[in-house]
Structures are given as C-alpha cells and as structure tokens.
N, CA and C atoms as an extended XYZ file, in Angstrom:
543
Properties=species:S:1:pos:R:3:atomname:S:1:resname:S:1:resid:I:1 pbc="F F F"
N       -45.339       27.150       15.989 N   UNK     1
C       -44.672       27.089       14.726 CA  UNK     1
C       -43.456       28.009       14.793 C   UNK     1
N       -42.001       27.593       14.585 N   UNK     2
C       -41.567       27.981       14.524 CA  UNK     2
C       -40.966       28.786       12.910 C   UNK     2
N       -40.611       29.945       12.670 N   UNK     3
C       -40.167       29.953       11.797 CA  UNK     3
C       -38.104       31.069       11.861 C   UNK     3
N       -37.579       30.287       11.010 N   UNK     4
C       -36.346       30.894       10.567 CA  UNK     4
C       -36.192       31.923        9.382 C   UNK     4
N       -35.448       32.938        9.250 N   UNK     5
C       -34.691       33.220        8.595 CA  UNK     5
C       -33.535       34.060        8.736 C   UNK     5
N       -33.048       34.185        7.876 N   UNK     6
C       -31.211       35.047        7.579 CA  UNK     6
C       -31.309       36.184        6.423 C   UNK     6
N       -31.037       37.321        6.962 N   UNK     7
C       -30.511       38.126        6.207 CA  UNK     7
C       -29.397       39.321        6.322 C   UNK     7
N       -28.822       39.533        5.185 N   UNK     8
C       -27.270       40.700        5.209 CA  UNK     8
C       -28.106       42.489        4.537 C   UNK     8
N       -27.590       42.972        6.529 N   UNK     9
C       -27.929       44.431        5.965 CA  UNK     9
C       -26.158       45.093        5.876 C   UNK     9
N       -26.244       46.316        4.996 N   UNK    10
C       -25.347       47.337        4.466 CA  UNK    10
C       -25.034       48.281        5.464 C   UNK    10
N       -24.884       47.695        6.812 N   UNK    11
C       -24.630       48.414        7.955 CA  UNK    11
C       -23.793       47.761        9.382 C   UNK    11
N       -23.004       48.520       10.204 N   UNK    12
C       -22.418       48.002       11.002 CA  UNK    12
C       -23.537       47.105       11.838 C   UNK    12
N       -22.854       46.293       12.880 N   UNK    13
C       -23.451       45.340       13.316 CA  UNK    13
C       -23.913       46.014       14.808 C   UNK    13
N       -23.622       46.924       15.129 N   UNK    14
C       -23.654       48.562       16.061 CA  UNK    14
C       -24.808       48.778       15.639 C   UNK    14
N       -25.182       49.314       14.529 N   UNK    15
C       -26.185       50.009       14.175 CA  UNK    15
C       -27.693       48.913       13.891 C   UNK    15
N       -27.220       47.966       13.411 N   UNK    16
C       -28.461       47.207       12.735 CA  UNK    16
C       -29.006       46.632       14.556 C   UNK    16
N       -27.937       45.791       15.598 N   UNK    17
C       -28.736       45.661       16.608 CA  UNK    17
C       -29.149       46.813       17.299 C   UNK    17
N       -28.629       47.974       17.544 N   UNK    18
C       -29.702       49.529       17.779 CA  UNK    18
C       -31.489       49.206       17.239 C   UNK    18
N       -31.068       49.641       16.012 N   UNK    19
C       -32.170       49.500       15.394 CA  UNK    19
C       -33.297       48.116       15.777 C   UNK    19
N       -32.547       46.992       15.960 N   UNK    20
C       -33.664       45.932       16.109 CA  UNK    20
C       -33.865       46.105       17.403 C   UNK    20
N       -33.092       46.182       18.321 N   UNK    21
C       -33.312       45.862       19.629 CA  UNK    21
C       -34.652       47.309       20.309 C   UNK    21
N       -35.104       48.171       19.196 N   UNK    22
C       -36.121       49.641       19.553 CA  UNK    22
C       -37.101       49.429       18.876 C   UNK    22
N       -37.409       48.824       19.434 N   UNK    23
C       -39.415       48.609       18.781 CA  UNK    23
C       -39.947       49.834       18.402 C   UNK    23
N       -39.628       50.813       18.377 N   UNK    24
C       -40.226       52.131       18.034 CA  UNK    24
C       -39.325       52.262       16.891 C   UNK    24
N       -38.225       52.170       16.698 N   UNK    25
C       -37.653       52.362       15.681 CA  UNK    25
C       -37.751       51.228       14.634 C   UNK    25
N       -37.629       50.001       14.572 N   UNK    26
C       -37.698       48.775       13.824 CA  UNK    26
C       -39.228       48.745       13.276 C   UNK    26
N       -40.473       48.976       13.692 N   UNK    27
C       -41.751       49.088       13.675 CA  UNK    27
C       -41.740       50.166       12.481 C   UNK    27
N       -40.953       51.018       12.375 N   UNK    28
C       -41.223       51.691       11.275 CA  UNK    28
C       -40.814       51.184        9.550 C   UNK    28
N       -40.092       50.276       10.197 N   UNK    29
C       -39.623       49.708        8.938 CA  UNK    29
C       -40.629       48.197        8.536 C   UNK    29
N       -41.931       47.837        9.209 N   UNK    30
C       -42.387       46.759        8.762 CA  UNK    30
C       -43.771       47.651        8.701 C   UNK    30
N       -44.086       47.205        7.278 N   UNK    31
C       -44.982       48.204        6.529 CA  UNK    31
C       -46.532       47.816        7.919 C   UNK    31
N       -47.442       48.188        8.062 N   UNK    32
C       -48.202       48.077        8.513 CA  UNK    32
C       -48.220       48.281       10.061 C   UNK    32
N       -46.992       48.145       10.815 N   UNK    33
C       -47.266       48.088       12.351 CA  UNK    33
C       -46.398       49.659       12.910 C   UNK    33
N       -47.374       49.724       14.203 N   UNK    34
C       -47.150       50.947       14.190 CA  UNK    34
C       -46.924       50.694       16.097 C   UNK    34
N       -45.849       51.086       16.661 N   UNK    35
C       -45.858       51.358       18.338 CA  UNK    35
C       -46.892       52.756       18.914 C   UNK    35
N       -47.729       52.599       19.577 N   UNK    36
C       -48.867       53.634       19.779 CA  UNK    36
C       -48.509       54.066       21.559 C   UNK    36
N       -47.695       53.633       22.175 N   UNK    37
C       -47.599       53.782       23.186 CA  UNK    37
C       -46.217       52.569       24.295 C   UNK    37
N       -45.409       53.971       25.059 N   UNK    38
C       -44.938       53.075       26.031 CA  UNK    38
C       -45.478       52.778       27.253 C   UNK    38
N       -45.070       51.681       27.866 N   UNK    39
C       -46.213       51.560       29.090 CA  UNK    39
C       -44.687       51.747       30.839 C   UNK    39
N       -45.215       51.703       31.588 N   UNK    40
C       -44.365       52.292       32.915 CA  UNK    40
C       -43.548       51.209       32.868 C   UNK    40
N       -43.810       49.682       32.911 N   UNK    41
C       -42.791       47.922       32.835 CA  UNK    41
C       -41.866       48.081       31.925 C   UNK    41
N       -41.881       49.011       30.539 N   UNK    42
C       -40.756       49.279       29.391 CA  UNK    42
C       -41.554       48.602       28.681 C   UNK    42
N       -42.374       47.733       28.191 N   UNK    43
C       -43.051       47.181       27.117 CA  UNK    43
C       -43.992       48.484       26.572 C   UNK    43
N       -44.416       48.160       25.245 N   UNK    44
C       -44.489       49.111       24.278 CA  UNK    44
C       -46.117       48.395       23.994 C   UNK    44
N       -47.324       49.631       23.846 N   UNK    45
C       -48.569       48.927       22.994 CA  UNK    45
C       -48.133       48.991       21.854 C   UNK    45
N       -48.810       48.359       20.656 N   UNK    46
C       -48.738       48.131       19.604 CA  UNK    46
C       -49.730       47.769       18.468 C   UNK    46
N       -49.474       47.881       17.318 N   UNK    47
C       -50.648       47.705       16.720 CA  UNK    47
C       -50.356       47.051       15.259 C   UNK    47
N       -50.456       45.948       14.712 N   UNK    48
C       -49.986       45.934       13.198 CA  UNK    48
C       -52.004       45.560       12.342 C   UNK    48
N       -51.903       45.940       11.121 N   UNK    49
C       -52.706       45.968       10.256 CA  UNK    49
C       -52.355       44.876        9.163 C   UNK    49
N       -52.719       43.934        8.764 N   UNK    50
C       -52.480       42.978        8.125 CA  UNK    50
C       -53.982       42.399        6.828 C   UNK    50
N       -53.227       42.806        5.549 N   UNK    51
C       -54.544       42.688        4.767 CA  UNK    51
C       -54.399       41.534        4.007 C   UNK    51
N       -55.148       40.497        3.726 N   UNK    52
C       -55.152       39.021        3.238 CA  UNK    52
C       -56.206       39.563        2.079 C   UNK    52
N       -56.070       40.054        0.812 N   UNK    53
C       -56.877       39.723       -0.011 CA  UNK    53
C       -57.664       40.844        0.324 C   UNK    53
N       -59.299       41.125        0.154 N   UNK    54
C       -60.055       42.210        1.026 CA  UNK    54
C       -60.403       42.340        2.378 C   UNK    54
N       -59.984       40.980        2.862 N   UNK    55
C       -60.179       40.897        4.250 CA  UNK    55
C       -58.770       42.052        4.734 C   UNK    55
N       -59.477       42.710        6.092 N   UNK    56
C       -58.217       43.899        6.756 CA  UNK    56
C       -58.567       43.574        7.888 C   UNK    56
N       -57.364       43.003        8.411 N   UNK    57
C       -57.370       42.493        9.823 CA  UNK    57
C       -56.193       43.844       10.659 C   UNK    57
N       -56.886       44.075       12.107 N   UNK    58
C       -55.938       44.757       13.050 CA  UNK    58
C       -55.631       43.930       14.173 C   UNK    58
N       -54.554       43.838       14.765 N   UNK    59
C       -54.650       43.197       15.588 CA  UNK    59
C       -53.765       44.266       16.573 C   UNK    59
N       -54.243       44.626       17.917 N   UNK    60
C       -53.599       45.371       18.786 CA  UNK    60
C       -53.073       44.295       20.026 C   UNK    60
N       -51.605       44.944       20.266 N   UNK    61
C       -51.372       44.261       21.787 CA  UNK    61
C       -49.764       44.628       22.472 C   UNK    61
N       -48.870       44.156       22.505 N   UNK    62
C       -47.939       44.545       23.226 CA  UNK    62
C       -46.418       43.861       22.601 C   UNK    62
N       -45.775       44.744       22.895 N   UNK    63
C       -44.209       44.145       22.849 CA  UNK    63
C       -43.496       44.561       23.661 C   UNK    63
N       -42.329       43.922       24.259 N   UNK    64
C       -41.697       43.512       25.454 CA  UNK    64
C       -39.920       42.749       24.796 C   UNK    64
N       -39.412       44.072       25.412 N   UNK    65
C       -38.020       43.241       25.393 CA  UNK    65
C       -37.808       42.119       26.871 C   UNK    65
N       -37.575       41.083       26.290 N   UNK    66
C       -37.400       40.374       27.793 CA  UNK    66
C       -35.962       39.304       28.101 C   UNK    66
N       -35.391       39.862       26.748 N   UNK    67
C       -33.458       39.604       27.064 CA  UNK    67
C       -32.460       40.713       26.180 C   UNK    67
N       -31.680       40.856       26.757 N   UNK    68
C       -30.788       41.342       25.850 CA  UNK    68
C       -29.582       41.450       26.309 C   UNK    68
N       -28.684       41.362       25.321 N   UNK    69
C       -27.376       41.247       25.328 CA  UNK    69
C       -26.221       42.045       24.395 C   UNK    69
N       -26.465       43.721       24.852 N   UNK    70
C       -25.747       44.246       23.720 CA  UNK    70
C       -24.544       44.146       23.202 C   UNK    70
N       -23.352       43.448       24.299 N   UNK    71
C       -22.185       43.009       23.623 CA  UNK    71
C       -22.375       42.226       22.685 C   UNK    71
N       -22.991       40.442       22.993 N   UNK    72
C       -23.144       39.478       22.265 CA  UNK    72
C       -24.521       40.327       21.204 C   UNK    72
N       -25.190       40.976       21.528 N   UNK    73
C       -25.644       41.747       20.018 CA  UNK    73
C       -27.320       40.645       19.531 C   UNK    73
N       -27.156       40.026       20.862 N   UNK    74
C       -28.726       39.349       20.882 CA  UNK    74
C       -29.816       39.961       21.960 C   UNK    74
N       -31.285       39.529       21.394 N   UNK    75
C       -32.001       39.787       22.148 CA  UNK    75
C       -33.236       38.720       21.662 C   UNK    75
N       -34.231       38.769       22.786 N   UNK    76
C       -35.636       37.939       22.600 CA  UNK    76
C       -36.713       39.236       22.838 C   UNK    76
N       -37.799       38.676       22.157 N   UNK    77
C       -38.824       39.913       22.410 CA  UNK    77
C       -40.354       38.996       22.964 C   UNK    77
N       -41.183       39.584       23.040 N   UNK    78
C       -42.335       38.927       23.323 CA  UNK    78
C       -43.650       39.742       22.491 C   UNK    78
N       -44.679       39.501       21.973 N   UNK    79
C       -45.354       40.346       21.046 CA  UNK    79
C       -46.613       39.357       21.500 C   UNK    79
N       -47.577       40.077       21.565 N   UNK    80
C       -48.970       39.327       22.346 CA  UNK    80
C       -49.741       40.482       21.361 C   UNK    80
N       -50.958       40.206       20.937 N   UNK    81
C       -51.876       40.939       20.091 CA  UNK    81
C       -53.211       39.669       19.997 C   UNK    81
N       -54.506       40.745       20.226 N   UNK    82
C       -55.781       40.251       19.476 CA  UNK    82
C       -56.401       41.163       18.646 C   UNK    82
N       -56.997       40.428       17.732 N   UNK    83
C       -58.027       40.888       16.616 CA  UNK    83
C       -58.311       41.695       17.119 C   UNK    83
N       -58.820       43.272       16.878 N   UNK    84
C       -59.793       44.210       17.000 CA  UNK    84
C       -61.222       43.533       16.833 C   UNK    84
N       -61.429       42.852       15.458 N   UNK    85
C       -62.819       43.006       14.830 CA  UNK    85
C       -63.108       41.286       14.986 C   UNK    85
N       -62.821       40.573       15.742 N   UNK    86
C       -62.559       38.895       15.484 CA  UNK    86
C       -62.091       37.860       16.746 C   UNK    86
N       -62.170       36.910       16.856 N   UNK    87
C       -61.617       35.875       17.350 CA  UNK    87
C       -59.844       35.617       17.409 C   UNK    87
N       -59.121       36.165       16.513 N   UNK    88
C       -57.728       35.519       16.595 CA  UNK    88
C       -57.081       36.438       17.638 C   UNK    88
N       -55.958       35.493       17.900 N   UNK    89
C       -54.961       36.056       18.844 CA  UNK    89
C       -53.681       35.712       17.986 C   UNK    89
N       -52.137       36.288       18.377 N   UNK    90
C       -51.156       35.981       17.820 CA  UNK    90
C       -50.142       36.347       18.758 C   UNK    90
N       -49.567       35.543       19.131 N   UNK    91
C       -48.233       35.635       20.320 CA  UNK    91
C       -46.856       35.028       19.477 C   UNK    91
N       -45.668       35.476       19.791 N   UNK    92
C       -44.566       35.744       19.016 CA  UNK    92
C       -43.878       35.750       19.785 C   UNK    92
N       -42.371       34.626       19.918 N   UNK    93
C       -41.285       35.163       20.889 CA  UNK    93
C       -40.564       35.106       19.755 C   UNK    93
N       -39.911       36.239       19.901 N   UNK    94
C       -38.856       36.420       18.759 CA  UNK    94
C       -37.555       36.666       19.417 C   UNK    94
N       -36.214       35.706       17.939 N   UNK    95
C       -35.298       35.857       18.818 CA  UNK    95
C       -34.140       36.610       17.871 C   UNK    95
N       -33.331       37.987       17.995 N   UNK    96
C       -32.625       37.910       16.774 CA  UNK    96
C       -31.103       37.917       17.869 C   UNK    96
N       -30.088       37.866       16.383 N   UNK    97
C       -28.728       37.466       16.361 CA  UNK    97
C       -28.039       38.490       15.461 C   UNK    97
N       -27.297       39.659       15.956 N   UNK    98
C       -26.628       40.310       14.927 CA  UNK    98
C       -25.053       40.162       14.982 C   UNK    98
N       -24.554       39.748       13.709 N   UNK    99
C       -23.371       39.461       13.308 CA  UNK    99
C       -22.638       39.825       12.579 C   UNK    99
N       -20.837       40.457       12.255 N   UNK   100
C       -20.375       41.096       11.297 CA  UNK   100
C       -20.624       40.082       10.187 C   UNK   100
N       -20.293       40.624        9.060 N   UNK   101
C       -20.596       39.602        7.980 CA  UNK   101
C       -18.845       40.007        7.416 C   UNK   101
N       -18.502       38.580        7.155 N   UNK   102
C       -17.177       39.040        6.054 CA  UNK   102
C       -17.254       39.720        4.724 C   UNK   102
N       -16.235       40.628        4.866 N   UNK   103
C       -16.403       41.873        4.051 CA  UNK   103
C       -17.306       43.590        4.346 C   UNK   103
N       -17.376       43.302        5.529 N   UNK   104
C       -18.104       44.149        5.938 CA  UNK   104
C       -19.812       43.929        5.839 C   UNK   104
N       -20.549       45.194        6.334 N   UNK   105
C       -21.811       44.797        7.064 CA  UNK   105
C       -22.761       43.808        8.138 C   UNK   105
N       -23.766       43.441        8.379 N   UNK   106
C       -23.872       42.326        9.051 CA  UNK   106
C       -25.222       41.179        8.792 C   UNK   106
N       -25.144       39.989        9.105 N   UNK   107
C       -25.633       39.387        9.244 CA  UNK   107
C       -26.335       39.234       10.345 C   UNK   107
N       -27.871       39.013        9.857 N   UNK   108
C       -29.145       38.891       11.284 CA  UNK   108
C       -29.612       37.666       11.106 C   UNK   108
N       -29.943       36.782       11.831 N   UNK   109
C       -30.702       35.729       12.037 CA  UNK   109
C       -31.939       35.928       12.949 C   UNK   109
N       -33.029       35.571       12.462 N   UNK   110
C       -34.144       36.116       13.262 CA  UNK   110
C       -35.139       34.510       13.412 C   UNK   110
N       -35.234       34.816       14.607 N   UNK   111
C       -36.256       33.003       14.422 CA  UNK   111
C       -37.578       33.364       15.367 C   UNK   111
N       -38.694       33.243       14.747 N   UNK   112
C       -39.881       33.614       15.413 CA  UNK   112
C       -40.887       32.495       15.552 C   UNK   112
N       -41.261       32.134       17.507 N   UNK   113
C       -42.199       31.097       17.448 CA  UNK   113
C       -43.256       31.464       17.683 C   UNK   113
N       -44.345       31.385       16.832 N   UNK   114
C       -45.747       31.902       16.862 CA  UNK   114
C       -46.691       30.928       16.904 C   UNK   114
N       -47.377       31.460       17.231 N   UNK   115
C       -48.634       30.950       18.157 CA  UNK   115
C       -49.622       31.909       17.780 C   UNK   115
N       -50.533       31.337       16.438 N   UNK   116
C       -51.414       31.947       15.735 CA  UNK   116
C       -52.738       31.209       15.527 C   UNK   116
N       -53.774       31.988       16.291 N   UNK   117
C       -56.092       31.124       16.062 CA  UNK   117
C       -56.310       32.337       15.292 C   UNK   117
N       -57.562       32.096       14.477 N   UNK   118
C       -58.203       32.336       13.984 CA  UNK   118
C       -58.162       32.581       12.415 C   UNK   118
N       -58.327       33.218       11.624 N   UNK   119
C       -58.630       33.463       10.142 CA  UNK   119
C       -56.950       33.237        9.679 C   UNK   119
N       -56.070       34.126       10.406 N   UNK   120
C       -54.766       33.779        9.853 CA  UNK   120
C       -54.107       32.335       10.025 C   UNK   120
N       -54.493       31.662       11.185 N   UNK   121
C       -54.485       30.297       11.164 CA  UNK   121
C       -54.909       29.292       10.242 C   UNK   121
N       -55.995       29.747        9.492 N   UNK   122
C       -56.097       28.586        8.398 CA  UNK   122
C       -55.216       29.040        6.899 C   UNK   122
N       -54.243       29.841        7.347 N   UNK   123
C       -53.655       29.850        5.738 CA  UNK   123
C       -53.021       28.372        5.748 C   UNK   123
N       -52.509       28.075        6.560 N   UNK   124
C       -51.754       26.818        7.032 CA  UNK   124
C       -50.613       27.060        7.020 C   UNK   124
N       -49.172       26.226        7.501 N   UNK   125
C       -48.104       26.189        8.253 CA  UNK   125
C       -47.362       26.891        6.615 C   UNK   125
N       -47.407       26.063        5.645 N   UNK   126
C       -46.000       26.202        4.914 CA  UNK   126
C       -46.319       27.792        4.445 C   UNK   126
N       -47.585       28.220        3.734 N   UNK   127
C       -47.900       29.327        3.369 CA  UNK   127
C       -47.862       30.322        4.276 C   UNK   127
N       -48.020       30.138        5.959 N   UNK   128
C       -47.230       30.902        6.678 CA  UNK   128
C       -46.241       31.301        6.757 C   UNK   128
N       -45.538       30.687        6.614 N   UNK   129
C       -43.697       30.449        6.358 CA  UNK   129
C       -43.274       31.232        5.440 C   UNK   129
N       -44.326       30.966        4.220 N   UNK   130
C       -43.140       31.703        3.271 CA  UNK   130
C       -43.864       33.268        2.921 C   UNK   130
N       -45.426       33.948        3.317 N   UNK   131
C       -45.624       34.680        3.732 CA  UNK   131
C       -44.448       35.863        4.512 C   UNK   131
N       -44.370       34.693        5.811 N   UNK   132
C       -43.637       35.581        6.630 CA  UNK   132
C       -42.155       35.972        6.314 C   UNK   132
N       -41.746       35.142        5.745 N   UNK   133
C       -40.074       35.446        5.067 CA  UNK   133
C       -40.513       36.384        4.132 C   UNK   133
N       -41.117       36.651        3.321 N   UNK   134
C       -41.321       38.020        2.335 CA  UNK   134
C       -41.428       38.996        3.116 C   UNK   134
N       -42.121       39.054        4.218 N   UNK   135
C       -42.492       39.924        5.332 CA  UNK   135
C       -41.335       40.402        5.171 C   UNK   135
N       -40.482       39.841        5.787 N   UNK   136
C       -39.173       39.644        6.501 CA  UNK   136
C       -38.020       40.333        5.517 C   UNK   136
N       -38.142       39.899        4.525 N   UNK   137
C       -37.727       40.303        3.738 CA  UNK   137
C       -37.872       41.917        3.118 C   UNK   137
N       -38.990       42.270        3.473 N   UNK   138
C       -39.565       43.667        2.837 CA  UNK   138
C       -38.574       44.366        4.451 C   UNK   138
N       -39.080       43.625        5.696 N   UNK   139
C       -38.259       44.648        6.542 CA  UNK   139
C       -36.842       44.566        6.849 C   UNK   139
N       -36.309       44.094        6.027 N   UNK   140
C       -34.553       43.912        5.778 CA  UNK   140
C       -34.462       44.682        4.758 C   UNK   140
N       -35.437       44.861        3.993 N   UNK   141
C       -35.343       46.170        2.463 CA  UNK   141
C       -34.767       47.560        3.370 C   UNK   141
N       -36.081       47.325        4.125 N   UNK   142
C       -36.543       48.974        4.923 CA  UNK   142
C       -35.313       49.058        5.680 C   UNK   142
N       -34.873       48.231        6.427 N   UNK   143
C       -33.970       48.654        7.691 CA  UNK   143
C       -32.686       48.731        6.952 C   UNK   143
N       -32.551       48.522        5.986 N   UNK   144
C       -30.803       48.890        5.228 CA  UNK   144
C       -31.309       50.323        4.599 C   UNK   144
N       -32.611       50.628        3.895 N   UNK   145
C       -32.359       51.812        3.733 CA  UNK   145
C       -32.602       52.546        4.783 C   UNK   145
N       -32.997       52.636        5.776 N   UNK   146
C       -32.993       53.521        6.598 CA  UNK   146
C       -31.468       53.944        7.465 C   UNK   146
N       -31.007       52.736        7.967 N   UNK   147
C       -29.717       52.803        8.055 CA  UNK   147
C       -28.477       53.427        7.496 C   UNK   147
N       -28.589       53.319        5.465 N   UNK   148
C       -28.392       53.768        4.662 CA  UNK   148
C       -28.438       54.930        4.622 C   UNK   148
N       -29.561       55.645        4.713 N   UNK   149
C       -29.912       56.772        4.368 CA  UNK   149
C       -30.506       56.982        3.447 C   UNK   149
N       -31.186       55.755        2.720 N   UNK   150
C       -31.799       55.769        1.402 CA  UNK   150
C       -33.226       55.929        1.484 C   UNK   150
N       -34.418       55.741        0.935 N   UNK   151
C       -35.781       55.894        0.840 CA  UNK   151
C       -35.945       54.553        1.627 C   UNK   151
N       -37.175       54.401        2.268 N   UNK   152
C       -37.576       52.777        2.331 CA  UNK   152
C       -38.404       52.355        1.502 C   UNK   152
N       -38.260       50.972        0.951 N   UNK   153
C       -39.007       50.154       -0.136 CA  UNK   153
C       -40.240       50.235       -0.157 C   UNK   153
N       -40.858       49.841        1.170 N   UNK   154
C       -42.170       49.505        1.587 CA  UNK   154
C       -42.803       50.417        2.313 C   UNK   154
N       -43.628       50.595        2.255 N   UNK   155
C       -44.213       51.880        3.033 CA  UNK   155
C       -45.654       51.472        2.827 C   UNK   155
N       -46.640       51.855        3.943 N   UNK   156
C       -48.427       51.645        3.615 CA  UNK   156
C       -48.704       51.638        5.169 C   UNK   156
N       -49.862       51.521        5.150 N   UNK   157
C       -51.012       51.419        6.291 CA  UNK   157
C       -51.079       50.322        6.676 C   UNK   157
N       -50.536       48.741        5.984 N   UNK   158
C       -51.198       47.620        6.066 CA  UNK   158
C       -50.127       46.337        5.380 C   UNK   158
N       -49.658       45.506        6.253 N   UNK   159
C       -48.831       44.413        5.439 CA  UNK   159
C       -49.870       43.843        4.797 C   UNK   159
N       -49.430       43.937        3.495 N   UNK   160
C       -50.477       43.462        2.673 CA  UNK   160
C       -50.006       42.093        2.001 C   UNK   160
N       -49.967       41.322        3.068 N   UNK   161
C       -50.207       39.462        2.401 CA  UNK   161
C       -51.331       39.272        1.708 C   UNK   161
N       -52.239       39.623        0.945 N   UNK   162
C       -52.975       39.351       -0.123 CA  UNK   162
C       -52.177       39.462       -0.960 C   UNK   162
N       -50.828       40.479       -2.100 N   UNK   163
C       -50.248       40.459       -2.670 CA  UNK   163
C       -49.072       39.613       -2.311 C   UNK   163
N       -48.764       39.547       -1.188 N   UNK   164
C       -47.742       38.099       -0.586 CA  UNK   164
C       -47.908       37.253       -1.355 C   UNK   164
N       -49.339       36.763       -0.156 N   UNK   165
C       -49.548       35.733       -0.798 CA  UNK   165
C       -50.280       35.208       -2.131 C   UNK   165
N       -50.577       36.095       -2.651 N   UNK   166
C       -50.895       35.929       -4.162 CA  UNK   166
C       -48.857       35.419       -5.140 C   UNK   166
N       -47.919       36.167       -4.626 N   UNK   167
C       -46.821       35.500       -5.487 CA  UNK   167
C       -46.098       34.065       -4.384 C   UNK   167
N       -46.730       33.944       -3.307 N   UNK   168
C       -46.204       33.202       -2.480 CA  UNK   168
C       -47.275       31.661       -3.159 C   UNK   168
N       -48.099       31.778       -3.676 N   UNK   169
C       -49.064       30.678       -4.172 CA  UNK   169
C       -48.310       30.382       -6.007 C   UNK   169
N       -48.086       31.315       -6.549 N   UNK   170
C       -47.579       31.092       -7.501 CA  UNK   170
C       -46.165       30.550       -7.148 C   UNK   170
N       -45.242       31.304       -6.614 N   UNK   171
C       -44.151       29.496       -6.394 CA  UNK   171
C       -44.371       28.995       -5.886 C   UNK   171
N       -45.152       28.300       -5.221 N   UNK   172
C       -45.875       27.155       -4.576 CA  UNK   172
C       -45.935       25.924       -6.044 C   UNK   172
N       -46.278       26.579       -7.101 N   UNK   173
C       -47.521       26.510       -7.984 CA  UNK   173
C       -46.001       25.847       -8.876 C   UNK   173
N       -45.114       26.516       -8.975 N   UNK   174
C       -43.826       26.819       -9.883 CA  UNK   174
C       -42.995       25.214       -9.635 C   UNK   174
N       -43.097       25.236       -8.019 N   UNK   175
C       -42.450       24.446       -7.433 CA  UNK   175
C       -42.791       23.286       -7.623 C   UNK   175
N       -43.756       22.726       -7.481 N   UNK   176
C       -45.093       21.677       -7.228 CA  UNK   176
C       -44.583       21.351       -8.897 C   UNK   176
N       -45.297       21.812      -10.418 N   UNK   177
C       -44.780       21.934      -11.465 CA  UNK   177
C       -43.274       21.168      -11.947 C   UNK   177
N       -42.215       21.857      -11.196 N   UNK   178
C       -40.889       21.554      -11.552 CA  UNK   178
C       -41.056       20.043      -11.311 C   UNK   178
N       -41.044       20.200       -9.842 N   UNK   179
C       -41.199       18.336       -9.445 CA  UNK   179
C       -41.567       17.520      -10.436 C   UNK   179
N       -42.205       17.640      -10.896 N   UNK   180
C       -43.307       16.563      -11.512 CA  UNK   180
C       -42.742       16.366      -13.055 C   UNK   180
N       -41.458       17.226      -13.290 N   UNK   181
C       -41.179       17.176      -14.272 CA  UNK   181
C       -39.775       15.890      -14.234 C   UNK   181
C-alpha cells in the first residue's frame, strides 16, 4: 500500500532535509517512536509505540538510510519492525522530496510503501491512509516547531491512533453523509 502526502514547513529547505534525512533527530518529532540505538552498517534500532483504542502495540526494528541525495535534497529510507507482544510485522520504504516553496520555506513530499500483517492490518486500506496523513501531519506540526524554535505540538509515549482514528471515522461518517445528500 502505498501512501502519499505533501506538506509546507516554516523553514529553509537546508534545514528541513537535515532534519529528515537523521532518524535520530526526525524520530523526535513523531510522537511515540523513539531511535534506541546505532548499529556499525549506519542503520539505526528503533522502536515506535502505537495505541489503537486500549489496545498498545510496540513494535521494535530498524531504520536504514539507503539513498540520498543532499544536493537534489532527496532520500529513501527502509524501516523493518515486529510486534513485541504479537504476530504483526510492518516494513516501510519511505521516500521524501524537499523543496523551496514560493515565498519562502519548503515543501516536502513524502510517499510511504508499507507492508503491514496483523491487528493493524485489519483497520483496512482507506482508514490506513487517512490515519497515517494525521500522523503525518502531527509530525510536520513538530518538525516546524522545532526548526522554529517553538514548543512541539505533540509530544507522548505513544502515537495514539485510537484518538486518530476516532476523528478519522467521524469524517468518514461526514463524508459518506454529504454524498447522499
């Protein structure tokens, strides 16, 4: 499954690919995942916490820069993780794109193909999607203020898609509604 999105941070296009292209640094800005270790290859262990409701899922495993291009201001990553407590696995090649934006700051395009079994697999495709763009969204909050110099938005122990997806079901709900009108 692939998923897209686009967003404009309040920072040079210098600084925002820095920031993405350092898994130790970018990791701090997506509420729940945390880098626990570098390994001797340059890939990084890792760990994100992900809470659906009362269910609290961990999933530990690795990230790996495995292109980059700091002129052109791209890179691909690789992210491999299993459940601690469970059956799922979740693999991720992620690809971002940093760009000036007119008028200053820049534009990121980030497109992530995942490859997700177990419990998080049955949310199903579209509620994945728009899950993960809030995600996404909370860490485009974080990485302009940090950049900024401002507080970050999000902060916790745990991406907590139970509250995601609790407003991610209501426009679902909104949407579905309008139609029909």
């Amino acid at each position: 499954m692939i998923i897209e999105n686009e967003f404009d941070v309040a920072a040079t296009p210098a600084e925002v690919y820095a920031l993405m292209a350092d898994p130790e640094r970018v990791a701090t800005c997506i509420p729940g995942a945390e880098v626990t270790g570098r390994r001797d290859d340059g890939s990084y262990d890792a760990m994100v916490t992900v809470k659906l409701g009362p269910v609290k899922m961990k999933y530990r495993g690795t990230i790996a820069i495995v292109e980059s291009d700091p002129e052109a201001r791209t890179a691909s990553m690789l992210a491999k993780g299993a459940e601690e407590r469970g059956q799922g696995t979740a693999q991720t090649t992620l690809k971002i794109a940093v760009t000036e934006r007119d008028g200053g700051g820049s534009h990121v395009k980030v497109a992530a193909d995942m490859l997700v079994t177990g419990r998080v697999a049955q949310m199903g495709r579209g509620v994945m999607q728009d899950v993960a763009k809030r995600m996404i969204d909370q860490m485009a909050a974080n990485m302009e203020a940090l950049l900024t110099g401002g507080a970050q938005v999000e902060q916790g122990d745990a991406v907590s898609a139970g509250s995601v997806l609790g407003s991610v079901v209501a426009d679902r709900a909104k949407r579905i509604f309008r139609s029909g009108e």
